[in-house]
Every structure is written in structure tokens, then in C-alpha cells.
Backbone as JSON Lines, residues from 0, in Angstrom:
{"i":0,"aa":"X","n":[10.92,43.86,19.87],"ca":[10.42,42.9,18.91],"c":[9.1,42.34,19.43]}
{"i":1,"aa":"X","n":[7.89,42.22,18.96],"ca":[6.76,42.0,18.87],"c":[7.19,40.34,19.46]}
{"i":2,"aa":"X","n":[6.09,39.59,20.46],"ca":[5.75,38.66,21.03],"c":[4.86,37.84,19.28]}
{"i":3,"aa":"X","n":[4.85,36.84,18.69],"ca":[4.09,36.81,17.58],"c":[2.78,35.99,18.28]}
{"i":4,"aa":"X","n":[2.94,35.2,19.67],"ca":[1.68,34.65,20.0],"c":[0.61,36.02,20.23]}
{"i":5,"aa":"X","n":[1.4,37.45,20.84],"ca":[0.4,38.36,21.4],"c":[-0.04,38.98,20.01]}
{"i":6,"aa":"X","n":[1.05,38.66,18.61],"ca":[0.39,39.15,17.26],"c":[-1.2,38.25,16.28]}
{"i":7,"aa":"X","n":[-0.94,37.0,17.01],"ca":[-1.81,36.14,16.13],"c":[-3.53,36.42,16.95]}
{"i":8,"aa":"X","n":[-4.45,36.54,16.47],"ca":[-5.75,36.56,16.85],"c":[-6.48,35.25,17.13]}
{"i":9,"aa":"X","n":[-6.38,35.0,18.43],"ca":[-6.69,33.54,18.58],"c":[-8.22,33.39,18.2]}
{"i":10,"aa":"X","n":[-8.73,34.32,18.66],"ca":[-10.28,34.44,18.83],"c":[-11.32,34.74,17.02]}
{"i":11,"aa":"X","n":[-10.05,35.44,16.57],"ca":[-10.75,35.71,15.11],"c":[-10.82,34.1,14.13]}
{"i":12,"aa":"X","n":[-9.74,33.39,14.37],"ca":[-9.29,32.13,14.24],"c":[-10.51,31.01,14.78]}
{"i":13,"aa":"X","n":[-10.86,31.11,15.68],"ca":[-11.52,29.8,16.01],"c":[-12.98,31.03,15.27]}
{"i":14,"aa":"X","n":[-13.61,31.73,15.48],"ca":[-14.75,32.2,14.49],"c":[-14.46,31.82,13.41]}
{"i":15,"aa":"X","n":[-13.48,31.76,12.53],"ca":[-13.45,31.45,11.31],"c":[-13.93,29.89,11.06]}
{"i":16,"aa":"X","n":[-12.98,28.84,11.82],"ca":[-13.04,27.52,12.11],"c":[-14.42,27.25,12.36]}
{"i":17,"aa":"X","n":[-15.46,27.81,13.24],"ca":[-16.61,27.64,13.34],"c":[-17.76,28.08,12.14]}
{"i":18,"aa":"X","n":[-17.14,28.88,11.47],"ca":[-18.03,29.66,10.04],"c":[-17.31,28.63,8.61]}
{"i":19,"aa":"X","n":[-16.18,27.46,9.26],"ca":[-16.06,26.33,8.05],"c":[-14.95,26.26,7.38]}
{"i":20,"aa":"X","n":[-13.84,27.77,7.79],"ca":[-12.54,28.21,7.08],"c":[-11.28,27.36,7.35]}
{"i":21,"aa":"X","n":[-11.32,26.49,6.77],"ca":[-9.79,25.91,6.86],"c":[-8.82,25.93,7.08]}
{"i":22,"aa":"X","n":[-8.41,27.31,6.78],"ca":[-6.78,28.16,6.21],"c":[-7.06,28.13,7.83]}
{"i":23,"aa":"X","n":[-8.19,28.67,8.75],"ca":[-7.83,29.26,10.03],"c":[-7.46,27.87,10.8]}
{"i":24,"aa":"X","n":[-8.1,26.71,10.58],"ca":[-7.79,25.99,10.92],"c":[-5.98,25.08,11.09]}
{"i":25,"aa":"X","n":[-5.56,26.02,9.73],"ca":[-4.43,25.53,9.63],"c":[-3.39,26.78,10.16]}
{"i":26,"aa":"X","n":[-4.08,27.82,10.19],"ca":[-3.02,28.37,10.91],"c":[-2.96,28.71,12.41]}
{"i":27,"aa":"X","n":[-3.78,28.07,12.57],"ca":[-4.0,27.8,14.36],"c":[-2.68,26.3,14.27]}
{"i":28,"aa":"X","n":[-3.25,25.87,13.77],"ca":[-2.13,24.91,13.86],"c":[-0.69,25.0,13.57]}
{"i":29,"aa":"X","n":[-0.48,25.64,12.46],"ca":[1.36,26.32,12.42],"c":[1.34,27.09,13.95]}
{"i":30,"aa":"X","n":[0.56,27.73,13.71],"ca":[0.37,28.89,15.32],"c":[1.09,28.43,16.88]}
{"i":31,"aa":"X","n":[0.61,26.93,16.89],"ca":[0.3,26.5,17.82],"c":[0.8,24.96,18.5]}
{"i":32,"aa":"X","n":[0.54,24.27,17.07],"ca":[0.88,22.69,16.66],"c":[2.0,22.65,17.37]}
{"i":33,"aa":"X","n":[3.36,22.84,17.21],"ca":[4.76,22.35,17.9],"c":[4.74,22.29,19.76]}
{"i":34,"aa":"X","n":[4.1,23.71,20.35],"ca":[3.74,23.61,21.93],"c":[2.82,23.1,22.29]}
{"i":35,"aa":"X","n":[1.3,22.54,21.7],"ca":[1.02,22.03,21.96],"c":[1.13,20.27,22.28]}
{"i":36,"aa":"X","n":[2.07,20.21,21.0],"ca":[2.84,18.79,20.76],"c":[3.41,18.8,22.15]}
{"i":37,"aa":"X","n":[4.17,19.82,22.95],"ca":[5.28,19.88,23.86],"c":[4.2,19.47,24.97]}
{"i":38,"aa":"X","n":[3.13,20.22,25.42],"ca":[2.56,19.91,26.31],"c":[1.53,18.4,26.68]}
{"i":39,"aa":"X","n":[1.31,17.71,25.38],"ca":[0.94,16.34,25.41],"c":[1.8,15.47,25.54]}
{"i":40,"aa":"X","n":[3.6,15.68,25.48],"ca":[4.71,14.81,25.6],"c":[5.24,15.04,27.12]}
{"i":41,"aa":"X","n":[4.93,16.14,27.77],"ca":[4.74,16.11,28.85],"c":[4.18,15.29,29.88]}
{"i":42,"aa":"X","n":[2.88,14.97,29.73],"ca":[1.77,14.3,30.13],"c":[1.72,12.78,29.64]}
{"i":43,"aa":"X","n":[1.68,12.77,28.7],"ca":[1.64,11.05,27.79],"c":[3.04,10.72,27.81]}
{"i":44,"aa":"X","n":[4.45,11.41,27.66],"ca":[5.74,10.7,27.55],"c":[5.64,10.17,25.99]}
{"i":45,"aa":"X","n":[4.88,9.92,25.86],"ca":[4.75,8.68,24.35],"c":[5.12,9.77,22.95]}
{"i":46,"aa":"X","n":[5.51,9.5,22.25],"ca":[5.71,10.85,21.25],"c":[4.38,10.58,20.17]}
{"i":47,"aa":"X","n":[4.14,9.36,19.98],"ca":[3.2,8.76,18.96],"c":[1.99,8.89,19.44]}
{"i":48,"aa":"X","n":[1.44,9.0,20.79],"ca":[0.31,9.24,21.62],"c":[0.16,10.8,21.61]}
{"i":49,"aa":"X","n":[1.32,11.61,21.73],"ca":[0.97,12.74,21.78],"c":[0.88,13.24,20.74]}
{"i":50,"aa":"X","n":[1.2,13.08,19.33],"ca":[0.76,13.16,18.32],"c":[-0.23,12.97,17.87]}
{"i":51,"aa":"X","n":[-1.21,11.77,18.33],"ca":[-2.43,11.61,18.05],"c":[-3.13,12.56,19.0]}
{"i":52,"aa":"X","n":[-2.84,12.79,19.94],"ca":[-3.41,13.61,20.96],"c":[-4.07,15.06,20.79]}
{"i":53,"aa":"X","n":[-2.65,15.69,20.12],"ca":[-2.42,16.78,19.37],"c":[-3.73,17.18,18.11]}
{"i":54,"aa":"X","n":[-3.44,15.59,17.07],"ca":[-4.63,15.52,15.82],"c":[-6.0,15.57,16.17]}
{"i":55,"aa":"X","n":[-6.44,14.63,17.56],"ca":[-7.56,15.14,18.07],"c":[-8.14,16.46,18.52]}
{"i":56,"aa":"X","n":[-6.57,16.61,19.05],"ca":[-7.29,17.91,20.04],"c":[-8.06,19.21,18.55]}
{"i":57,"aa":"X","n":[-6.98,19.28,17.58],"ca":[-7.5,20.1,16.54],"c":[-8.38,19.65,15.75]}
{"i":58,"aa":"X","n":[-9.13,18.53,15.84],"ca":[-10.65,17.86,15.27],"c":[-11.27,18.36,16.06]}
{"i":59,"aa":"X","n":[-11.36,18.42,17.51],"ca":[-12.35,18.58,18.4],"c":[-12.49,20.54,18.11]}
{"i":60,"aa":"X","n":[-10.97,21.11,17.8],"ca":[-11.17,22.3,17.68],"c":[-11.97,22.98,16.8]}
{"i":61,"aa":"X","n":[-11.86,22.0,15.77],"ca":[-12.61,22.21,14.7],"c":[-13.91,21.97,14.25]}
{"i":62,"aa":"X","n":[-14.41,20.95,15.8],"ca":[-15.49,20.72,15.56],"c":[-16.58,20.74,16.58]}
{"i":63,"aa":"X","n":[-15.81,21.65,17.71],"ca":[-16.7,22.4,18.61],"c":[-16.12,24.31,18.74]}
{"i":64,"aa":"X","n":[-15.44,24.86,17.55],"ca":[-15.29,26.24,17.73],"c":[-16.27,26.84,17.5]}
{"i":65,"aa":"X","n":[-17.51,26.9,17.15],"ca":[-19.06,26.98,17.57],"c":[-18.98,27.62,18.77]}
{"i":66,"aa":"X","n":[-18.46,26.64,20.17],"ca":[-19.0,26.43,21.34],"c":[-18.1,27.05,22.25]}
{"i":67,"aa":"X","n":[-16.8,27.93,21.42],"ca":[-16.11,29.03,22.21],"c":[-16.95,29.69,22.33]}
{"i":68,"aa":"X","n":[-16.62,30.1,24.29],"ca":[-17.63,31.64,24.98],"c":[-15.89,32.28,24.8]}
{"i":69,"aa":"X","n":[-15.84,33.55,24.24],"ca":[-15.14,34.66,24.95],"c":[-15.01,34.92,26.15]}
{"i":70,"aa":"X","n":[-16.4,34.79,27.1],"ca":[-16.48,35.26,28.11],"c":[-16.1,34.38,29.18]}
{"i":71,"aa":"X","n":[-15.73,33.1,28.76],"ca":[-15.52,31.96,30.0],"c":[-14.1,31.67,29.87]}
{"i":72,"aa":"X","n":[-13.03,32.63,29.03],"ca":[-11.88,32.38,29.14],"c":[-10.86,32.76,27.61]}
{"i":73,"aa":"X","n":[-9.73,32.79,27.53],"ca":[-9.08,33.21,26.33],"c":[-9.15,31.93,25.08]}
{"i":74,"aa":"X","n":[-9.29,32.33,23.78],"ca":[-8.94,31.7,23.1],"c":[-7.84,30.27,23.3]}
{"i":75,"aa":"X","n":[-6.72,30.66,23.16],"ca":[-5.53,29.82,23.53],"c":[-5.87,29.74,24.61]}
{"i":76,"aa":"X","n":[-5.86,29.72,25.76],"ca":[-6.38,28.85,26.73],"c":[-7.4,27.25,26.42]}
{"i":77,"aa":"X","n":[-8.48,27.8,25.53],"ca":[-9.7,27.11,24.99],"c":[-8.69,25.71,24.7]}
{"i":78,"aa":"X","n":[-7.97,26.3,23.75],"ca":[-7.0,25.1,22.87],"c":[-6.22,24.61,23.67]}
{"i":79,"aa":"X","n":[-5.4,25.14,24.78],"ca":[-4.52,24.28,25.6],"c":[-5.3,23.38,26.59]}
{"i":80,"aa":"X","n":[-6.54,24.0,26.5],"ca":[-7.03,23.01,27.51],"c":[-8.27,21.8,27.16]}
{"i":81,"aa":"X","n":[-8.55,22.21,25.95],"ca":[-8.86,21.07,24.83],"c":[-7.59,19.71,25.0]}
{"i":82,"aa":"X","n":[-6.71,20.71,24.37],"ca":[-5.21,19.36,24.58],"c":[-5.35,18.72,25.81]}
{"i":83,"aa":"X","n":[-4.81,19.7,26.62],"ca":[-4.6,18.44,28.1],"c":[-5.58,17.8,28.64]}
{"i":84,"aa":"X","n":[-6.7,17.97,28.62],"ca":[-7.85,17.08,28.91],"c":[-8.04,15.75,28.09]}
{"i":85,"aa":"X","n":[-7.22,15.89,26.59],"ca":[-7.27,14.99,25.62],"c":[-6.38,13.95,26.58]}
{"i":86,"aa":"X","n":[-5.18,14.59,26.95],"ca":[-4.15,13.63,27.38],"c":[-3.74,13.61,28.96]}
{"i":87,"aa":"X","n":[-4.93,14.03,29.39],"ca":[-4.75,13.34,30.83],"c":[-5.9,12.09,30.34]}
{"i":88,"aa":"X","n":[-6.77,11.68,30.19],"ca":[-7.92,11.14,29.36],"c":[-6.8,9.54,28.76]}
{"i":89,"aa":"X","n":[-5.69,10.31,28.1],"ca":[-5.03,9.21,27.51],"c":[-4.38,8.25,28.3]}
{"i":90,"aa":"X","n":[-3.6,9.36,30.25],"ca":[-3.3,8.86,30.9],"c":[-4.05,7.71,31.41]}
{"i":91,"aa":"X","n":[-5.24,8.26,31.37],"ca":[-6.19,7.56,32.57],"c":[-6.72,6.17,31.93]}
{"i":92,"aa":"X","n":[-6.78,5.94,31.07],"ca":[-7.43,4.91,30.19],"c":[-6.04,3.95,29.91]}
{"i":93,"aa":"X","n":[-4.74,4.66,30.2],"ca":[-4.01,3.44,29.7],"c":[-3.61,3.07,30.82]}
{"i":94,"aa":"X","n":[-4.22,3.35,32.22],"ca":[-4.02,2.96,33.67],"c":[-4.59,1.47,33.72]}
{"i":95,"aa":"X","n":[-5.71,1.63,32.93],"ca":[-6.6,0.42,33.19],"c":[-6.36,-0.63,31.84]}
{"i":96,"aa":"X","n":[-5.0,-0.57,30.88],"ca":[-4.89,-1.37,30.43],"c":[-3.87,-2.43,31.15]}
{"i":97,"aa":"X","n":[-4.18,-3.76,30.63],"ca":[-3.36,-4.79,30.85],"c":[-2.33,-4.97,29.92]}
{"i":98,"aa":"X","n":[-0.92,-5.16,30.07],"ca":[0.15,-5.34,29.04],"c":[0.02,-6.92,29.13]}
{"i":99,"aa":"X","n":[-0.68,-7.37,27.47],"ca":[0.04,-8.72,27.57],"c":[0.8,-8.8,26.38]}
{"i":100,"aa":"X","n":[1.37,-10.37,25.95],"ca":[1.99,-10.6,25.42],"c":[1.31,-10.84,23.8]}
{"i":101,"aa":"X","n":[1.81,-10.61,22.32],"ca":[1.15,-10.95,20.96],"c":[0.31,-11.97,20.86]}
{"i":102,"aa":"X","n":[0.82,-13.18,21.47],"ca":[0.05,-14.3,20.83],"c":[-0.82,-13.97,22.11]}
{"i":103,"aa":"X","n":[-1.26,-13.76,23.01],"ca":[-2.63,-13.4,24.02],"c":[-2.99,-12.56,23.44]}
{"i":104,"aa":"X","n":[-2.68,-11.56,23.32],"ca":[-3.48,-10.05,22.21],"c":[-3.94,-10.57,21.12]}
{"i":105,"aa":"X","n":[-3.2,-11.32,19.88],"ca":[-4.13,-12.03,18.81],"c":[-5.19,-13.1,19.43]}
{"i":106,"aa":"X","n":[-4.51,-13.87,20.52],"ca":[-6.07,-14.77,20.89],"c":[-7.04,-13.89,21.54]}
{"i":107,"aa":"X","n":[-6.79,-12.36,22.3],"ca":[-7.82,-11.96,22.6],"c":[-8.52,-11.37,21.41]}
{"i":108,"aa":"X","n":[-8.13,-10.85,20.45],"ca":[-8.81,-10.19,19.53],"c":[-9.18,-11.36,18.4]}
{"i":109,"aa":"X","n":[-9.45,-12.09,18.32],"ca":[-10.14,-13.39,17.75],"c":[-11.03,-13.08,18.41]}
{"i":110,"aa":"X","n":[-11.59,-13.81,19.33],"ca":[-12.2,-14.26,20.39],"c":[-13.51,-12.89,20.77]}
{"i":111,"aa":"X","n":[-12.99,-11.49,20.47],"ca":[-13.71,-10.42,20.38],"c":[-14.23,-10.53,19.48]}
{"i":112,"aa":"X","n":[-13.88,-10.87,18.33],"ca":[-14.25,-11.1,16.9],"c":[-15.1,-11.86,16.66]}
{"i":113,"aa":"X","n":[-15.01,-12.81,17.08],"ca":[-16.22,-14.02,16.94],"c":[-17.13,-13.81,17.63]}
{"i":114,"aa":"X","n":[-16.83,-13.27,18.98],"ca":[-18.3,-12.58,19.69],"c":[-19.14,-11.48,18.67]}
{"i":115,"aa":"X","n":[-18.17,-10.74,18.32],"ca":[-19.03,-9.53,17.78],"c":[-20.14,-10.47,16.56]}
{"i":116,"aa":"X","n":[-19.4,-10.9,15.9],"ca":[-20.03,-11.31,14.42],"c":[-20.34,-12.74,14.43]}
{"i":117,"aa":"X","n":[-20.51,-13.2,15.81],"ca":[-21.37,-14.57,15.63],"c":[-22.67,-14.77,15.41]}
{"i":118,"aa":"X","n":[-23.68,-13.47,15.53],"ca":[-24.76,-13.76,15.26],"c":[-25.12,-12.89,13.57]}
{"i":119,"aa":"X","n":[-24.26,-12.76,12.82],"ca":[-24.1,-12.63,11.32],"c":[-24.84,-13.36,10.82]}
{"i":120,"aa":"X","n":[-26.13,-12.92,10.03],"ca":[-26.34,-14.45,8.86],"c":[-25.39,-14.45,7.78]}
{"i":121,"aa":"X","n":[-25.77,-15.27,7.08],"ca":[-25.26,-16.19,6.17],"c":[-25.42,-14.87,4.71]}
{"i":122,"aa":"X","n":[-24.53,-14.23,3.95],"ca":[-24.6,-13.27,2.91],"c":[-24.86,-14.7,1.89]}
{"i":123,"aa":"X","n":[-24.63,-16.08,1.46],"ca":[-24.68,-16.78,0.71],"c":[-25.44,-18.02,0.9]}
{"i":124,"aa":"X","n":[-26.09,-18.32,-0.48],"ca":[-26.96,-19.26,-0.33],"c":[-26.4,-20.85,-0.45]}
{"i":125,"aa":"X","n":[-25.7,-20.78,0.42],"ca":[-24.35,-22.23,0.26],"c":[-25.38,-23.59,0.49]}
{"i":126,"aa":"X","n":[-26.49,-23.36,1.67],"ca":[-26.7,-24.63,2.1],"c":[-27.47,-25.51,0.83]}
{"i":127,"aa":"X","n":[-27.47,-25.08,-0.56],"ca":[-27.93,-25.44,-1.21],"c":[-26.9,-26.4,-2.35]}
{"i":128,"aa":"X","n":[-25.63,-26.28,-1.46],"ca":[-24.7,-26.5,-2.63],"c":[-24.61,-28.07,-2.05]}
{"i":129,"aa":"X","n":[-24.76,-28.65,-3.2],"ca":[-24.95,-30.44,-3.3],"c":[-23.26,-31.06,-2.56]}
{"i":130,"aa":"X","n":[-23.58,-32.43,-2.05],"ca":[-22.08,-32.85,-1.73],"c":[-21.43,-32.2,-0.5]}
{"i":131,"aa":"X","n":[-20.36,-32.64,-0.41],"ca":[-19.18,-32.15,0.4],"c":[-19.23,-31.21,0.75]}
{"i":132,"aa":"X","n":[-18.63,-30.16,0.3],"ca":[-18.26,-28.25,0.02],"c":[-19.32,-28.14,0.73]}
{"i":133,"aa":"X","n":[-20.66,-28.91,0.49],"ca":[-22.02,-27.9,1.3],"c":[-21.81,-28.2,2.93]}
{"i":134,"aa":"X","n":[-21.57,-29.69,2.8],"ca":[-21.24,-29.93,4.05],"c":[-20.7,-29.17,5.06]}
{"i":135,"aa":"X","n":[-19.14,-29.34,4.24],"ca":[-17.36,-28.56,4.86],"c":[-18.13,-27.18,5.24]}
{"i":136,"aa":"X","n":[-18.82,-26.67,4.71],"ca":[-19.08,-25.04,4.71],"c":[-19.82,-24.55,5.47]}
{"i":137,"aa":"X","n":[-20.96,-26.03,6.0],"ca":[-21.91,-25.23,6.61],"c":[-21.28,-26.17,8.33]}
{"i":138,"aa":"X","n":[-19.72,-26.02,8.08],"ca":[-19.1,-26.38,9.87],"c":[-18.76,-24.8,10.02]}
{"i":139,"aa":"X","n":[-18.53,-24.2,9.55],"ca":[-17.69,-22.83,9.72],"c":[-18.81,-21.91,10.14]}
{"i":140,"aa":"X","n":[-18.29,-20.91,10.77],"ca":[-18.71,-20.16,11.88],"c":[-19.55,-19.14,10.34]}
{"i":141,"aa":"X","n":[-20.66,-18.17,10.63],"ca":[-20.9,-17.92,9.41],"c":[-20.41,-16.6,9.01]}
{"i":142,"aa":"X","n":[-19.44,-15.75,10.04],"ca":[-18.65,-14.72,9.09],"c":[-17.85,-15.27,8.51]}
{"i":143,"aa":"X","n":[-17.21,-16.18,9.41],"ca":[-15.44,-17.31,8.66],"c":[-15.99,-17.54,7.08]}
{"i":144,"aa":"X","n":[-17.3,-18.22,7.08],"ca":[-17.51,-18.92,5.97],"c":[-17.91,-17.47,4.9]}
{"i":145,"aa":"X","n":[-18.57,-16.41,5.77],"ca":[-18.98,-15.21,4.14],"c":[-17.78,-14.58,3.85]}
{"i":146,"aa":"X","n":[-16.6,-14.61,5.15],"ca":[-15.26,-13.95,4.19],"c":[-14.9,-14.86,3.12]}
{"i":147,"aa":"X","n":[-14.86,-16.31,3.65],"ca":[-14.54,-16.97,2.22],"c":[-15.12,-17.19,1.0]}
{"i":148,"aa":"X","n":[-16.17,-17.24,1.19],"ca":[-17.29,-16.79,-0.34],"c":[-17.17,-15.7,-0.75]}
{"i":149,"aa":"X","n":[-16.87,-14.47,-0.18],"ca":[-16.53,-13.13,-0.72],"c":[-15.06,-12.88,-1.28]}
{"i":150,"aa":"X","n":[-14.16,-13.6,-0.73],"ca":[-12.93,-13.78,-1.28],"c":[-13.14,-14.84,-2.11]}
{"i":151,"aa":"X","n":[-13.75,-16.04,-2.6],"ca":[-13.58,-17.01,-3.51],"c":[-14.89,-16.8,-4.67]}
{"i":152,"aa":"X","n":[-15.37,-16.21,-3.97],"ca":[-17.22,-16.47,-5.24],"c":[-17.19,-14.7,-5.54]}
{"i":153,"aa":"X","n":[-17.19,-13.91,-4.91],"ca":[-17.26,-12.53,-5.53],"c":[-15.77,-12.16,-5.95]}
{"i":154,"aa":"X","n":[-14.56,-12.83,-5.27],"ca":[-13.55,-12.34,-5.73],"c":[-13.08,-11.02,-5.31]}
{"i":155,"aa":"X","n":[-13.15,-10.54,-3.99],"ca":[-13.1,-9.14,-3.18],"c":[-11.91,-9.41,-2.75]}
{"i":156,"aa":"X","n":[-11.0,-8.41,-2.35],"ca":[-9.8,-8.21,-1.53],"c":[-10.09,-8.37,0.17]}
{"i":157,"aa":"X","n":[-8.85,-8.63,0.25],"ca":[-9.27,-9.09,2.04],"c":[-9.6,-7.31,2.26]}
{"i":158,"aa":"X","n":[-9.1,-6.03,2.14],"ca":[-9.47,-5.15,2.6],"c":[-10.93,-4.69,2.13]}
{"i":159,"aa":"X","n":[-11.47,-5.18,0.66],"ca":[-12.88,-5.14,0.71],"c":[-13.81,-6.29,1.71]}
{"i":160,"aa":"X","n":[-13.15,-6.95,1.99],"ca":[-14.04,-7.85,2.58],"c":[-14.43,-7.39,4.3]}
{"i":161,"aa":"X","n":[-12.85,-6.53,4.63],"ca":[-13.02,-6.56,5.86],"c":[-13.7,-4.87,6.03]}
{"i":162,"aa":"X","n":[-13.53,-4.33,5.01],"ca":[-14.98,-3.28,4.79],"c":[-16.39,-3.4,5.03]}
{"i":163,"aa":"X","n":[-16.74,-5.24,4.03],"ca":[-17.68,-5.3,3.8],"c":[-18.42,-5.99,5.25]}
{"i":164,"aa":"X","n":[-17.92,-6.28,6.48],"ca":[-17.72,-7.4,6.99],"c":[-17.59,-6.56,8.44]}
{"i":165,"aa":"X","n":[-16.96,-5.31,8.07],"ca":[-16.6,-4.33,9.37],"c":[-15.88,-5.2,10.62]}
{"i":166,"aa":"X","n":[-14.94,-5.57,9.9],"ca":[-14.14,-6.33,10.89],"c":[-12.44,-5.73,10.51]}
{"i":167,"aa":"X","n":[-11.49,-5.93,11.18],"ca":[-9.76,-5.51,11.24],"c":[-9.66,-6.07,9.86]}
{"i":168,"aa":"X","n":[-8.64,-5.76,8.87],"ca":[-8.18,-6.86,8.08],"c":[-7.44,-7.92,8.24]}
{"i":169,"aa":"X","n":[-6.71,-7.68,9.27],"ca":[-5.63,-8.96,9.64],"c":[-6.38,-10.3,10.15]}
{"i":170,"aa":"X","n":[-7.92,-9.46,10.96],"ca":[-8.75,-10.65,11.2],"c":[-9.66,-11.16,9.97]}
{"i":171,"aa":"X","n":[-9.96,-10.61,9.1],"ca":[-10.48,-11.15,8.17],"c":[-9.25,-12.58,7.24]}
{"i":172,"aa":"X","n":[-8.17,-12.14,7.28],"ca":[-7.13,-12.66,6.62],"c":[-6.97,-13.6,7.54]}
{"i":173,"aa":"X","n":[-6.61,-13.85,8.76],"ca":[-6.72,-15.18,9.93],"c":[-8.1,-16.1,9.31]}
{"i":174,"aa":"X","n":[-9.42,-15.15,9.26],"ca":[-10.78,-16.12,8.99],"c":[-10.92,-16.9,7.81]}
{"i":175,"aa":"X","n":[-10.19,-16.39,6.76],"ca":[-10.14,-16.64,5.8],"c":[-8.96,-18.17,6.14]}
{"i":176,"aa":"X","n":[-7.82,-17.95,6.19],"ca":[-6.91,-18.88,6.45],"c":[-7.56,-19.71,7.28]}
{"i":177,"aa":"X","n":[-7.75,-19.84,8.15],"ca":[-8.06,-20.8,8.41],"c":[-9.27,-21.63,8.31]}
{"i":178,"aa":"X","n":[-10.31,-21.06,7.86],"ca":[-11.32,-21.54,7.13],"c":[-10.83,-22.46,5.94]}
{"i":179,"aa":"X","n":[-9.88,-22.09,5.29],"ca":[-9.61,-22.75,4.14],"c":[-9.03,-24.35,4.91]}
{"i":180,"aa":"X","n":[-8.0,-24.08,6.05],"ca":[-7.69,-25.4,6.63],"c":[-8.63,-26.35,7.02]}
{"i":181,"aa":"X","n":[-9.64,-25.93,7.83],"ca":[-11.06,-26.28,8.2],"c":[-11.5,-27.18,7.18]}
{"i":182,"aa":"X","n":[-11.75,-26.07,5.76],"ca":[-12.14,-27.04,4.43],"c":[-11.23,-27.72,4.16]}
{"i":183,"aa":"X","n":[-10.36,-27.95,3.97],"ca":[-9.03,-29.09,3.71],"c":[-9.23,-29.97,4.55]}
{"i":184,"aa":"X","n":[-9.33,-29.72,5.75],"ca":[-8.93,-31.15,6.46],"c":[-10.39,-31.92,6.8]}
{"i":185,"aa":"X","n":[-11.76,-31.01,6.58],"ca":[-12.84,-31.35,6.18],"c":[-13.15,-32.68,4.75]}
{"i":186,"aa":"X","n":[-12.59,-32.16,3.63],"ca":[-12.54,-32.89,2.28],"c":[-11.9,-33.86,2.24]}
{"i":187,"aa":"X","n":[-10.69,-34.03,3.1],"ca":[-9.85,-35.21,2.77],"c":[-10.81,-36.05,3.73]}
């Protein structure tokens, strides 16, 4: 009975992938997808890491099979070692993370947030608005304050906003909330 890895043409496969063909793309992946899965769960342990691992490794396949030499080694080789470089890579980077706890992870990712987009101008011409509101509005930080004009004056979804805004949505939805408290306890 025929070996079907020694039947499949690894090499005709990634030419195709490099000339734009999809199908080869996808059948490198039936081909291949399940052992390579095996060999990133190896390495990462994580099943959800090596899954992403896996999705990269066949983006990268797909988007350097151009840059297969024949001559510097086998096809499948190319691809297994695309993978494990993905996920030793994954090892090495989650060496140097710190495990903390949610509410430190949400205060750190605030706090990233406001760095990134503190020097944002102003998308709205608020300081013109007479009274109070102009006041209350011009205390807020000035992304806090354009998510809330984009959610209250254009009427955008927190996921358009945090499009428009290139920020997480969950942080746009925090900026928003509490901006609104800000203005509340501002007005009274």
C-alpha cells in the first residue's frame, strides 16, 4: 500500500501557492494540518496556541512559497520547519511574560491606552459649546471625550468607534463609561 505523504507532491504544491492557487493551499493543509497541529502541541502544550501556531505557520506558507529553494532542502521539511520556529518563538516570548492577576491586566491595559492616544486631538469642535457640557467635556482626556461624541453626536457603535479610534473595544466601552460618570458627577 502506497505511503500517501510519499504520493502527495509537496514541491508542485507550494509552486502553485506561490503562482496564487488556493486549492494548493488547502490541500497542503488537509495534507498536512493534523501533524503539524501534533508537532506545535508538542512544543507549546497549549492546544489554542498551537492552533494559532499552525494558522500562522500556513499564512507565512502562503506568503513566502515564492522563497522555497528546492535546493536548500525538501518541501515538507520547508513546512515543518516554518511550524516549529513559529512555536519555539511562542515558547520564548511567553518566557518573558508576567502572569498577573484581571483587575492588574485591565489597569495595565488602560494605562497603555491612555499612553498610546493621549496625544489625539480633539475629532470635535466642543470647546465652543456654551455652559456646563463645554466645561464637563473639556476635563476629559481627549480620546475619552471623542469616543463619547462619536457614540452620542454621530451615533456610532462602540465597535465603530473603536475602529474609528483604533483602540480594543472593551477599552473604548470602559472610556465611554466612565466618561459619562466624569460628566455626571461634573453637572451635579
Amino acid at each position: 500500500m502506497p505511503n500517501p505523504v510519499d504520493a502527495f507532491d509537496y514541491e508542485a504544491a507550494l509552486h502553485a501557492c506561490a503562482k496564487g492557487d488556493q486549492s494548493a493551499l488547502r490541500r497542503l493543509y488537509d495534507q498536512e494540518g493534523a501533524r503539524l497541529l501534533g508537532v506545535a502541541r508538542r512544543i507549546v502544550v497549549d492546544a489554542a496556541l498551537a492552533e494559532d501556531i499552525v494558522h500562522d505557520a500556513f499564512i507565512k506558507v502562503w506568503t513566502a512559497a515564492a522563497s522555497y529553494d528546492p535546493l536548500r532542502g525538501a518541501a515538507r521539511g520547508w513546512i515543518y520547519t516554518i511550524t516549529r520556529h513559529l512555536a519555539l518563538n511562542a515558547v520564548r516570548a511567553s518566557r518573558h511574560e508576567v502572569a498577573v492577576d484581571d483587575a492588574t491586566a485591565a489597569a495595565l491595559d488602560a494605562q497603555v491606552s491612555m499612553e498610546r492616544w493621549a496625544d489625539i486631538s480633539d475629532s470635535f469642535a466642543f470647546a465652543s459649546t456654551p455652559g456646563q457640557i463645554g466645561r464637563c467635556l473639556a476635563q476629559l482626556e481627549p480620546v475619552r471625550r471623542n469616543c463619547l461624541l462619536h457614540a452620542y453626536i454621530d451615533g456610532l457603535s462602540h465597535s465603530e468607534i473603536a475602529v474609528r479610534v483604533d483602540a480594543p473595544m472593551g477599552t473604548v466601552k470602559s472610556w465611554i463609561k466612565r466618561s459619562l460618570a466624569s460628566l455626571k458627577v461634573c453637572l451635579s
